[in-house]
C-alpha positions as protocol buffer text, in pm:
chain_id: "A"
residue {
  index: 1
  type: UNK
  ca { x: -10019 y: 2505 z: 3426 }
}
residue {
  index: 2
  type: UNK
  ca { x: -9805 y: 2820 z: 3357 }
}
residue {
  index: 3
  type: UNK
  ca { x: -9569 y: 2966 z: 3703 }
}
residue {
  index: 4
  type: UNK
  ca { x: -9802 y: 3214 z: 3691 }
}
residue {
  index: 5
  type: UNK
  ca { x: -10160 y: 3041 z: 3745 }
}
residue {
  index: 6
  type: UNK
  ca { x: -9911 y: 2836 z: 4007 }
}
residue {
  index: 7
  type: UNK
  ca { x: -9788 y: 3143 z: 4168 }
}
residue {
  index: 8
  type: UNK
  ca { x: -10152 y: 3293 z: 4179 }
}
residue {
  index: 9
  type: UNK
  ca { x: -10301 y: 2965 z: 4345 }
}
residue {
  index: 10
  type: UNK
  ca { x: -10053 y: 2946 z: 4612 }
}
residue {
  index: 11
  type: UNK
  ca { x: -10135 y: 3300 z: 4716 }
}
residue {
  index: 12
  type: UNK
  ca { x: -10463 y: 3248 z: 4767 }
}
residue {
  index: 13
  type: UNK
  ca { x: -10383 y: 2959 z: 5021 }
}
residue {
  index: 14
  type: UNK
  ca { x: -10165 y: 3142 z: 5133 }
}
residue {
  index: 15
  type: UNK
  ca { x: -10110 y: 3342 z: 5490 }
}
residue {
  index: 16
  type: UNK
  ca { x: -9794 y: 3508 z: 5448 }
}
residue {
  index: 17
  type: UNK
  ca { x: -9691 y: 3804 z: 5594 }
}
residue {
  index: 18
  type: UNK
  ca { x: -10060 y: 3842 z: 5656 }
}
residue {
  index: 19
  type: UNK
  ca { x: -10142 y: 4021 z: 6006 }
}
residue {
  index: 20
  type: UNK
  ca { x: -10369 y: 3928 z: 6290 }
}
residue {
  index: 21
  type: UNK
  ca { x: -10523 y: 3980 z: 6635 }
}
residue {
  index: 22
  type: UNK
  ca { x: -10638 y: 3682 z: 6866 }
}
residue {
  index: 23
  type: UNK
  ca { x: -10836 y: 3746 z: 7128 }
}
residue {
  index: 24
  type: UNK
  ca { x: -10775 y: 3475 z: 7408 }
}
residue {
  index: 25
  type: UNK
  ca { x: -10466 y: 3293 z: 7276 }
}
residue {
  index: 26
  type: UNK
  ca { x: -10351 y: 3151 z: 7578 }
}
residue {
  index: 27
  type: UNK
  ca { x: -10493 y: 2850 z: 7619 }
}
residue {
  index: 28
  type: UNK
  ca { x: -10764 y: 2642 z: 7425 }
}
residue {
  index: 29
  type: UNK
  ca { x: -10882 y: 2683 z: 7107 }
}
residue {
  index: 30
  type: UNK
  ca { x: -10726 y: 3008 z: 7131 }
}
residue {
  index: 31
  type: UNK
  ca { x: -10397 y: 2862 z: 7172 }
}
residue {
  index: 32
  type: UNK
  ca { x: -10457 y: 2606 z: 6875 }
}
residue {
  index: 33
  type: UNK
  ca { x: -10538 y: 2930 z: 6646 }
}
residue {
  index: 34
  type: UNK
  ca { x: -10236 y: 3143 z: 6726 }
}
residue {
  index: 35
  type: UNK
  ca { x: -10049 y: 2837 z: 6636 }
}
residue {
  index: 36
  type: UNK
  ca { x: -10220 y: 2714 z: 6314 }
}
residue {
  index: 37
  type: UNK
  ca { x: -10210 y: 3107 z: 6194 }
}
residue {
  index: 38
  type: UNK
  ca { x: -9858 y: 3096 z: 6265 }
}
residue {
  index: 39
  type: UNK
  ca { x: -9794 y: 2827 z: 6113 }
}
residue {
  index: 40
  type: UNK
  ca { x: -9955 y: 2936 z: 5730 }
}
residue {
  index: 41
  type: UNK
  ca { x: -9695 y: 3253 z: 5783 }
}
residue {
  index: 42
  type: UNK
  ca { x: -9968 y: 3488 z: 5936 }
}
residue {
  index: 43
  type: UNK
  ca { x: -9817 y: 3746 z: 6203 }
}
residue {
  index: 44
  type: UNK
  ca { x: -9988 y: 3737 z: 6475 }
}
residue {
  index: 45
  type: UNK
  ca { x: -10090 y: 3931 z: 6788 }
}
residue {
  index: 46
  type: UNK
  ca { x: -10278 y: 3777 z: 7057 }
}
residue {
  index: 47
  type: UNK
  ca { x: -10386 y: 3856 z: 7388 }
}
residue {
  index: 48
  type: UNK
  ca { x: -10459 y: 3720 z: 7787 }
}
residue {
  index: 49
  type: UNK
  ca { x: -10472 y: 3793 z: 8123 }
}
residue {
  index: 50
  type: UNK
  ca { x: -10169 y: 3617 z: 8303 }
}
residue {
  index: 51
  type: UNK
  ca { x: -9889 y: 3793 z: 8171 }
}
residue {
  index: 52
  type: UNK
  ca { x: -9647 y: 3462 z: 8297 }
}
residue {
  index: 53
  type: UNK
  ca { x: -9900 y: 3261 z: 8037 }
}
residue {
  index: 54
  type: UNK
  ca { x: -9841 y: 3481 z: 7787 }
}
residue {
  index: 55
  type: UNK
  ca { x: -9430 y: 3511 z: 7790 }
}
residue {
  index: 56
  type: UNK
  ca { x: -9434 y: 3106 z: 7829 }
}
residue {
  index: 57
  type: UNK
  ca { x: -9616 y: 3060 z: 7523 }
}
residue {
  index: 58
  type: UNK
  ca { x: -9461 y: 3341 z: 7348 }
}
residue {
  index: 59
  type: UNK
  ca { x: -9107 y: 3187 z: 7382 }
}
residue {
  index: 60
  type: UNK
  ca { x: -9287 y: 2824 z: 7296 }
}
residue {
  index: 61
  type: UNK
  ca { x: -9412 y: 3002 z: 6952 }
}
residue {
  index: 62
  type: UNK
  ca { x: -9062 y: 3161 z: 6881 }
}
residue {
  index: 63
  type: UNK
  ca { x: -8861 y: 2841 z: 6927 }
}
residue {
  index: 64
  type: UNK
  ca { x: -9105 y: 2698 z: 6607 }
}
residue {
  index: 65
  type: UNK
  ca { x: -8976 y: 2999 z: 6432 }
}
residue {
  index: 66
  type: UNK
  ca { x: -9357 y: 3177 z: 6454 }
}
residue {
  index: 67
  type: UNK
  ca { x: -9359 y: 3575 z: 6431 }
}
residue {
  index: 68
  type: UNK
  ca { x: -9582 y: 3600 z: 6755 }
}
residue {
  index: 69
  type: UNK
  ca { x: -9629 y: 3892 z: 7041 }
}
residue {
  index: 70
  type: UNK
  ca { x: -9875 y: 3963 z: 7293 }
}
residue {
  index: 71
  type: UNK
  ca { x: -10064 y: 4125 z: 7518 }
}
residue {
  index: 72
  type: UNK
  ca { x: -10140 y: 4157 z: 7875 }
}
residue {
  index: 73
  type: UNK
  ca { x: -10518 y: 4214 z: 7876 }
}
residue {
  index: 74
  type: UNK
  ca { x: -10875 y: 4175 z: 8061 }
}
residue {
  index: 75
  type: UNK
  ca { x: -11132 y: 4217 z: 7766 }
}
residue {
  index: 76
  type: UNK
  ca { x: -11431 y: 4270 z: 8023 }
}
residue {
  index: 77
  type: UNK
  ca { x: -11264 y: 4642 z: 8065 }
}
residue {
  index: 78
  type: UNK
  ca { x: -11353 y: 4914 z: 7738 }
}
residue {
  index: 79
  type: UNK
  ca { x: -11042 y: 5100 z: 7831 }
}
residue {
  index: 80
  type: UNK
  ca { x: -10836 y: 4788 z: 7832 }
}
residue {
  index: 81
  type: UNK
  ca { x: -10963 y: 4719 z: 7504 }
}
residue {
  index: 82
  type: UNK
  ca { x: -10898 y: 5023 z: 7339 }
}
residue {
  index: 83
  type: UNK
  ca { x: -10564 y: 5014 z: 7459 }
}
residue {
  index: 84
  type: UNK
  ca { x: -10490 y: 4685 z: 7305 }
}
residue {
  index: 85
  type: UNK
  ca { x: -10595 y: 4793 z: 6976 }
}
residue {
  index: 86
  type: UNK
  ca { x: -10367 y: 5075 z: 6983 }
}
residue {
  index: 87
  type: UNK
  ca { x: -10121 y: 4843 z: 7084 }
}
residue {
  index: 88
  type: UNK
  ca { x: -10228 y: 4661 z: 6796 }
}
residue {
  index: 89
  type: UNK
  ca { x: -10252 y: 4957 z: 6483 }
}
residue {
  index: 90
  type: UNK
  ca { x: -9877 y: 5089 z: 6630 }
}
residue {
  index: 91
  type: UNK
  ca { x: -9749 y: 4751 z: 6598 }
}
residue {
  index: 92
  type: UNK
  ca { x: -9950 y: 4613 z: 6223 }
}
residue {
  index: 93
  type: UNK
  ca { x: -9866 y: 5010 z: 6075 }
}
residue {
  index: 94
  type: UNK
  ca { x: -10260 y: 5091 z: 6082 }
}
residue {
  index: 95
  type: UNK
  ca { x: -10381 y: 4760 z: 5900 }
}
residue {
  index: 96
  type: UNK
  ca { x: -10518 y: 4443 z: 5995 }
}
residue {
  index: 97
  type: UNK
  ca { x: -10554 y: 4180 z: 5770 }
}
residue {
  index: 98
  type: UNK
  ca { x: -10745 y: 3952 z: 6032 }
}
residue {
  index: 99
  type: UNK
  ca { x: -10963 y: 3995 z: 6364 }
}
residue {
  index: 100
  type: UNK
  ca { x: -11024 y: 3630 z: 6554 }
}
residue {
  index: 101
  type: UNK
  ca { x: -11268 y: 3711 z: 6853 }
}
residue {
  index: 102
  type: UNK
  ca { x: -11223 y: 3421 z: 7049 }
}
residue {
  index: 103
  type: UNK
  ca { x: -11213 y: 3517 z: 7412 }
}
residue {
  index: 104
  type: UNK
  ca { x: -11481 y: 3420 z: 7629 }
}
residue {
  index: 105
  type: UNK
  ca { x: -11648 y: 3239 z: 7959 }
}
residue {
  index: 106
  type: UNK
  ca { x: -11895 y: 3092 z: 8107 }
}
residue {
  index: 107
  type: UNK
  ca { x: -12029 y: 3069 z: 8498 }
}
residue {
  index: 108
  type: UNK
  ca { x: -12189 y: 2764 z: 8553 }
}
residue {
  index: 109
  type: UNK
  ca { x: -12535 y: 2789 z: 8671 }
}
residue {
  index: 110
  type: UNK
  ca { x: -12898 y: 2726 z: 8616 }
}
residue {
  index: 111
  type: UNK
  ca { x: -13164 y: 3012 z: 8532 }
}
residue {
  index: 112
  type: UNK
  ca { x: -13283 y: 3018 z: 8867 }
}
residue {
  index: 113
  type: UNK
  ca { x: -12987 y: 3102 z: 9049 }
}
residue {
  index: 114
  type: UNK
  ca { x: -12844 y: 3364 z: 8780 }
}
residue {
  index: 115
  type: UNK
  ca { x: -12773 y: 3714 z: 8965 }
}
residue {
  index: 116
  type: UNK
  ca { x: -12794 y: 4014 z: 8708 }
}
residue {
  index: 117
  type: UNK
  ca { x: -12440 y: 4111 z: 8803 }
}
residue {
  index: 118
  type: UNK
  ca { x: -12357 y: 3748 z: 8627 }
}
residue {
  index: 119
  type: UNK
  ca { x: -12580 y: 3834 z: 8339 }
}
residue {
  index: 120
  type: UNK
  ca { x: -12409 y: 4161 z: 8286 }
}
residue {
  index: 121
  type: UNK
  ca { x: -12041 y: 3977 z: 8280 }
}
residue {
  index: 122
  type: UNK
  ca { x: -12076 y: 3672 z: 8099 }
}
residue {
  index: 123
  type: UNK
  ca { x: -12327 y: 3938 z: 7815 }
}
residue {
  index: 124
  type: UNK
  ca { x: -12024 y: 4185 z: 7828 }
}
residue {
  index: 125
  type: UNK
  ca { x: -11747 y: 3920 z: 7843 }
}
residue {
  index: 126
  type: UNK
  ca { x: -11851 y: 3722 z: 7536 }
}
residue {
  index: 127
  type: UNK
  ca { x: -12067 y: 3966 z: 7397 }
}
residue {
  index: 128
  type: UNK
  ca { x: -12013 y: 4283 z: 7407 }
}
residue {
  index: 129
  type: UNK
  ca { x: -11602 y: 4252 z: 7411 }
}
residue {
  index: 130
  type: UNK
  ca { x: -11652 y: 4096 z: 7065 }
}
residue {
  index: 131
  type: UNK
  ca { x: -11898 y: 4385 z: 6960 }
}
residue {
  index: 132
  type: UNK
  ca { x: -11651 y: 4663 z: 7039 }
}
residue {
  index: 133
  type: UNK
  ca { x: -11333 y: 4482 z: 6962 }
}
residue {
  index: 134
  type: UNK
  ca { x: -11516 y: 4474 z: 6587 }
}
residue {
  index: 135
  type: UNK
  ca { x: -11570 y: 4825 z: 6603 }
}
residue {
  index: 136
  type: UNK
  ca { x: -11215 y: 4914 z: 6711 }
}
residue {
  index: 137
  type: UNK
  ca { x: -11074 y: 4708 z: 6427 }
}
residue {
  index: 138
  type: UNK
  ca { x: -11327 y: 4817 z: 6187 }
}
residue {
  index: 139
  type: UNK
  ca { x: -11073 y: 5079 z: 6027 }
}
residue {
  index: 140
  type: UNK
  ca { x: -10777 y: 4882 z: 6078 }
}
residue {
  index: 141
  type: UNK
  ca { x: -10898 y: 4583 z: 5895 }
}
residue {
  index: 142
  type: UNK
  ca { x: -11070 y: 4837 z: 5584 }
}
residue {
  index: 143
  type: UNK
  ca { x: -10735 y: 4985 z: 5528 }
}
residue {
  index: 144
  type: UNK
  ca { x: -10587 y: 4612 z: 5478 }
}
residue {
  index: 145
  type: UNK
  ca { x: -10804 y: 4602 z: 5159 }
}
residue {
  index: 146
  type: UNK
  ca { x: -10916 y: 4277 z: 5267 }
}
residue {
  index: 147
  type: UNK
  ca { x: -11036 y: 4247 z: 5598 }
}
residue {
  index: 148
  type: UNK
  ca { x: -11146 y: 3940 z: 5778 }
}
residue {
  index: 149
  type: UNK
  ca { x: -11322 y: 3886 z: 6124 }
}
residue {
  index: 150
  type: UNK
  ca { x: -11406 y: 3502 z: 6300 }
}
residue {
  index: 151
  type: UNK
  ca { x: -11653 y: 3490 z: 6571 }
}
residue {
  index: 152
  type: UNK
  ca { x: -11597 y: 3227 z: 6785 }
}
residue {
  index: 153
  type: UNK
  ca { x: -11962 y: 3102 z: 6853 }
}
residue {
  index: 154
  type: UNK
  ca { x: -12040 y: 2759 z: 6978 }
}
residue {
  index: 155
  type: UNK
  ca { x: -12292 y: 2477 z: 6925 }
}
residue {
  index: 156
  type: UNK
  ca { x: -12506 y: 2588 z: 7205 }
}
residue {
  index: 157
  type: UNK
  ca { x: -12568 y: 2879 z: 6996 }
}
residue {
  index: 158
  type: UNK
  ca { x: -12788 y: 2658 z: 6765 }
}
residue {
  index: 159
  type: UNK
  ca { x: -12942 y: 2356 z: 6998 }
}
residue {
  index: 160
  type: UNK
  ca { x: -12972 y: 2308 z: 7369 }
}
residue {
  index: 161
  type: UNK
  ca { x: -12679 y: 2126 z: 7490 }
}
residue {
  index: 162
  type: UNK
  ca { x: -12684 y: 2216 z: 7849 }
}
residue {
  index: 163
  type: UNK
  ca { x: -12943 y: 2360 z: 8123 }
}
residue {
  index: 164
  type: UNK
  ca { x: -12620 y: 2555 z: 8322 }
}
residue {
  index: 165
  type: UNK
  ca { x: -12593 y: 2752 z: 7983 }
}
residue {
  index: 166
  type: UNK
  ca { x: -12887 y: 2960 z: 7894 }
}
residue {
  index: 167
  type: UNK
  ca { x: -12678 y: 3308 z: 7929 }
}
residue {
  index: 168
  type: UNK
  ca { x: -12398 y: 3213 z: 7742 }
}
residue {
  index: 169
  type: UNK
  ca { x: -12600 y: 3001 z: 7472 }
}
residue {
  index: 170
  type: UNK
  ca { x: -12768 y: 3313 z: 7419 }
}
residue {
  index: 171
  type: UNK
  ca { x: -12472 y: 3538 z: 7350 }
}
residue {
  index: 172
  type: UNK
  ca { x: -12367 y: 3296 z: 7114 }
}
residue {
  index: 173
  type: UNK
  ca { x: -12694 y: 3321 z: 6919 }
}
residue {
  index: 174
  type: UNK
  ca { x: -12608 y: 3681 z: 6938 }
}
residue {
  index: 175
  type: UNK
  ca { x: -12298 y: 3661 z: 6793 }
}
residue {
  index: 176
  type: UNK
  ca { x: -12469 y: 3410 z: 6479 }
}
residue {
  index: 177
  type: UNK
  ca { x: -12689 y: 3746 z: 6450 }
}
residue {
  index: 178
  type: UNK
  ca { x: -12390 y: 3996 z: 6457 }
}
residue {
  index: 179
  type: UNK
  ca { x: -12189 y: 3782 z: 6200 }
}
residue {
  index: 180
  type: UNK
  ca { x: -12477 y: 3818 z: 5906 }
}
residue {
  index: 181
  type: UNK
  ca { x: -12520 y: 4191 z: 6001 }
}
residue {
  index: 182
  type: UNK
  ca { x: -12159 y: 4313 z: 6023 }
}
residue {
  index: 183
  type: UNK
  ca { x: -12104 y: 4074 z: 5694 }
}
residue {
  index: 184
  type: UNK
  ca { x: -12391 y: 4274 z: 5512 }
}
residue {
  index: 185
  type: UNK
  ca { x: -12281 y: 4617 z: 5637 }
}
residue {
  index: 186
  type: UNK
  ca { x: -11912 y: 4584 z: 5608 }
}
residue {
  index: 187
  type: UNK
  ca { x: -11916 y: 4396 z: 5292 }
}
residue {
  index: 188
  type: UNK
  ca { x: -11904 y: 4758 z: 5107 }
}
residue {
  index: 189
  type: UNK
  ca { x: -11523 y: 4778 z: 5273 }
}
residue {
  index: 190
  type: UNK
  ca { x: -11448 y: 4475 z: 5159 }
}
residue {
  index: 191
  type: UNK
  ca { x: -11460 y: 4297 z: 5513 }
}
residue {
  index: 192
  type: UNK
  ca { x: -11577 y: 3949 z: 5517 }
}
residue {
  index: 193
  type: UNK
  ca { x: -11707 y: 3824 z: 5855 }
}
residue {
  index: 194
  type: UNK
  ca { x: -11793 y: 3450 z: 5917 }
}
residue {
  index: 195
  type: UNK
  ca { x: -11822 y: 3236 z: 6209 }
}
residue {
  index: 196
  type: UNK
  ca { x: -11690 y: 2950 z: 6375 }
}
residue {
  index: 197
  type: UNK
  ca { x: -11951 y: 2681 z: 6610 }
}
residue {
  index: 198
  type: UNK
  ca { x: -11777 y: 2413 z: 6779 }
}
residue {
  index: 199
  type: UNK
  ca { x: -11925 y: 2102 z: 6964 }
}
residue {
  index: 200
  type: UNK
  ca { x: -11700 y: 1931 z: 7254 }
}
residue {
  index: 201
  type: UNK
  ca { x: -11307 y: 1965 z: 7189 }
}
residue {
  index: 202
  type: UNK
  ca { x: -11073 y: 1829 z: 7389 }
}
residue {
  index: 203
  type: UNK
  ca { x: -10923 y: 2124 z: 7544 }
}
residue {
  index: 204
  type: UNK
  ca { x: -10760 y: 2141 z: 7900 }
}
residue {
  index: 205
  type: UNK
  ca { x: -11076 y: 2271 z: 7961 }
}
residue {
  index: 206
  type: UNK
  ca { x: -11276 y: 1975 z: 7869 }
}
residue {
  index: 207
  type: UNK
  ca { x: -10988 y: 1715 z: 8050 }
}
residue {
  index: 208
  type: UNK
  ca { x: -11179 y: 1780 z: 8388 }
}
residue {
  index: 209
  type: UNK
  ca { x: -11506 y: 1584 z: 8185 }
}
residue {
  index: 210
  type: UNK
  ca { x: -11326 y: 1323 z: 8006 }
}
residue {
  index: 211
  type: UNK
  ca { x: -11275 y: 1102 z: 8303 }
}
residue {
  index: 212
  type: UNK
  ca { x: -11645 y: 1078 z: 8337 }
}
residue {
  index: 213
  type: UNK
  ca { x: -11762 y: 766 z: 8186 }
}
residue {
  index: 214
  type: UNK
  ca { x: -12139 y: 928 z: 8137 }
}
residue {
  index: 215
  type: UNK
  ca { x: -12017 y: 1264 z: 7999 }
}
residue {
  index: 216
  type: UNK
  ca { x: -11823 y: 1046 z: 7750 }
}
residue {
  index: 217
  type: UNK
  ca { x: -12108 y: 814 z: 7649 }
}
residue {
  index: 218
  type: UNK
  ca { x: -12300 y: 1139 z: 7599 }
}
residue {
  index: 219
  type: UNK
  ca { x: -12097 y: 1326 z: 7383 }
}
residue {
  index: 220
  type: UNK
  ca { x: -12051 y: 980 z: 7168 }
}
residue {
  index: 221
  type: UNK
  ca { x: -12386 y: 941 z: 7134 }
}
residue {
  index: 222
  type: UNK
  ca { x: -12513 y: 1242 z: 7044 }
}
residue {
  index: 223
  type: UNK
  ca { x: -12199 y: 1315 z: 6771 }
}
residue {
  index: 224
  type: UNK
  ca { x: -12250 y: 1038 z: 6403 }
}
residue {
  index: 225
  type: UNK
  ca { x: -11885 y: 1050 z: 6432 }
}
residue {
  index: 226
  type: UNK
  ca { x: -11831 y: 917 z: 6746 }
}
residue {
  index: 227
  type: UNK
  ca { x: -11543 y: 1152 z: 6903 }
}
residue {
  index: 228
  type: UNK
  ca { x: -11439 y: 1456 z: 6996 }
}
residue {
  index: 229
  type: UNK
  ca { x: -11336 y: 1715 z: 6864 }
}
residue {
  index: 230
  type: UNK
  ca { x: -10953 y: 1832 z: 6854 }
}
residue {
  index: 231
  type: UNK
  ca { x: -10824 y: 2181 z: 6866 }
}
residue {
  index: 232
  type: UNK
  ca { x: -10673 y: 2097 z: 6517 }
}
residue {
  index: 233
  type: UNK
  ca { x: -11026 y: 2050 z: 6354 }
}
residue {
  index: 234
  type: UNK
  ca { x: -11144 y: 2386 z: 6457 }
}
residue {
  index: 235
  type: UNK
  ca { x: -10830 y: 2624 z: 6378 }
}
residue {
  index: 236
  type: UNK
  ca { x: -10821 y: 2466 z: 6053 }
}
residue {
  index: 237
  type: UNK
  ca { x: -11171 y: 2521 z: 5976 }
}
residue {
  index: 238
  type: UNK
  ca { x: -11089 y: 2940 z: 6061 }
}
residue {
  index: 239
  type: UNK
  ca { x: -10758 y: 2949 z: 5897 }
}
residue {
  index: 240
  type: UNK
  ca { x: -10990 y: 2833 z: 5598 }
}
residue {
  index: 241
  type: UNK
  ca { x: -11213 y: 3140 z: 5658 }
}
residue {
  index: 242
  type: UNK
  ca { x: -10883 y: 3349 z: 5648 }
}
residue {
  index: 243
  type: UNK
  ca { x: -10741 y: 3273 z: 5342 }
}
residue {
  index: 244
  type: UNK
  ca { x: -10788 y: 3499 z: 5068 }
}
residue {
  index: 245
  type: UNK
  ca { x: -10925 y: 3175 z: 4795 }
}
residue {
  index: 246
  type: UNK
  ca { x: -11291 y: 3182 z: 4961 }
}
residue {
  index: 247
  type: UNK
  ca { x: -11338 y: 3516 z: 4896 }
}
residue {
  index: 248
  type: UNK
  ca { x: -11690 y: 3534 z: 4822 }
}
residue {
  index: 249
  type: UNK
  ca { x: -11770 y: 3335 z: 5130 }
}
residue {
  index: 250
  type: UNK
  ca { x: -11954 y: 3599 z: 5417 }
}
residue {
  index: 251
  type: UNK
  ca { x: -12187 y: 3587 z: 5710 }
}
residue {
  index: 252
  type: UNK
  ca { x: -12188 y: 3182 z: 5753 }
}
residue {
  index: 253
  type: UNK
  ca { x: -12173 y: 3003 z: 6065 }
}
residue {
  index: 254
  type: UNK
  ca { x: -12007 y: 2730 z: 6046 }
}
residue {
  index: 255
  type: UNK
  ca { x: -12105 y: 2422 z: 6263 }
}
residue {
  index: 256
  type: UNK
  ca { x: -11768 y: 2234 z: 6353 }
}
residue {
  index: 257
  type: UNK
  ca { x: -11977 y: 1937 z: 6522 }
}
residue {
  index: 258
  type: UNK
  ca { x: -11888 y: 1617 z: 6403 }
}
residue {
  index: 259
  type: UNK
  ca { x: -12262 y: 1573 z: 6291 }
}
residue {
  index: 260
  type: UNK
  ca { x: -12406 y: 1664 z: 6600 }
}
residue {
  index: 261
  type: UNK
  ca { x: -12638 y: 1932 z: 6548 }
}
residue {
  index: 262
  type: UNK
  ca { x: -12798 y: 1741 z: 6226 }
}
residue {
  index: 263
  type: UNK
  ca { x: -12830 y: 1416 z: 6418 }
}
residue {
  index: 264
  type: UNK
  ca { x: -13191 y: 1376 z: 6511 }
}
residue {
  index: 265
  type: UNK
  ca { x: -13332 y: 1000 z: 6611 }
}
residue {
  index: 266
  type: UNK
  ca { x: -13012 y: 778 z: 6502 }
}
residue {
  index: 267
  type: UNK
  ca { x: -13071 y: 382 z: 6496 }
}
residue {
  index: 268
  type: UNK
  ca { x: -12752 y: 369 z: 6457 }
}
């Protein structure tokens, strides 16, 4: 193989000096994704609401010699929004190589007891932030030539995994939706979107659960590989999605599941 086919191949795995904004970086999967774009040589932007968060991780990121800054911001506000992508065109010179919506939340409640003022937050929150953060970025990431945008969905998005999450199952189907439409309307400006579905990953989040014998036996059961996830197995799976070698790879969701939403009756 000539130095050139070699030289060609590594740039298409290849992050370097590639630019990007993610959205809840903090903590999470978030966290994991800042880190694993990092890592590949990406330069990343990323965003959250506790600004002491944000400058702890930020020197934790520097120290492993990642090119890293943030953002103090609360995506349930337009204006805040806006803002950040300003922050975010002055900083990347007007391009964007790649968009990572990944904030989000949940409140914790049946159908019943819903309010329409939670409705309204957890819709704008994981919804509609994700919508309009798309929008904002839309010229940012067509002037990058190359332009790349992850939804962060989740499992519940394609079976029922929980009765406390009919709202936010829902915007997650939404989002499925919004990935094959931007993917087919953007594709002209040579944006690719895709998305990423994750079962249970052990997250700080998830900790809390883990010391629950049942939860545990449930999640094992219901998942043909018989763990959980790790933050590692989904911010690999969207640096994948990032890199220019799948190029002709748009409007997918990808299930990140461990089997789990293809396991039907198992004997096993």
């Amino acid at each position: 193989m000539s130095q050139q086919e070699n030289s060609s191949r590594d740039k298409r795995w290849s992050l370097q000096g590639m630019t990007a904004l993610v959205t809840g970086g903090t903590k999470g999967l978030g966290y994991a994704i800042v880190g694993e774009l990092a890592a590949l040589g990406a330069i990343v932007h990323t965003c959250g609401r506790s600004q002491d968060q944000l400058s702890e991780n930020i020197r934790e990121w520097k120290a492993k010699g990642f090119k890293v800054t943030g953002s103090v911001c609360d995506l349930s506000s337009n204006a805040e929004r806006e803002k950040l992508m300003e922050e975010v065109s002055s900083f990347f010179d007007g391009k964007l190589d790649i968009l990572i919506n990944n904030a989000g939340g949940n409140i914790h409640k049946g159908t019943l007891d819903y309010t329409t003022e939670d409705f309204v937050s957890i819709m704008n929150v994981n919804l509609g932030s994700a919508f309009h953060l798309s929008q904002l970025a839309h010229p940012l990431l067509k002037a990058s030539g190359a332009g790349r945008i992850v939804f962060m969905s989740s499992i519940a998005s394609v079976v029922s995994i929980n009765p406390q999450y009919p709202i936010y199952s829902a915007t997650k189907g939404a989002m499925n939706q919004l990935t094959r439409n931007l993917a087919c309307e953007w594709a002209k400006d040579n944006i690719r979107v895709n998305a990423v579905a994750p079962w249970s990953v052990r997250t700080p989040l998830t900790e809390q659960f883990l010391d629950d014998e049942k939860f545990r036996k449930e999640v094992f059961n219901r998942t043909p590989m018989k763990r959980l996830g790790e933050p590692g197995d989904v911010s690999s799976v969207v640096a994948f999605l990032c890199f220019p070698a799948p190029g002709f790879l748009t409007g997918q969701v990808i299930c990140v599941d461990g089997g789990m939403s293809v396991n039907g009756f198992s004997m096993g």
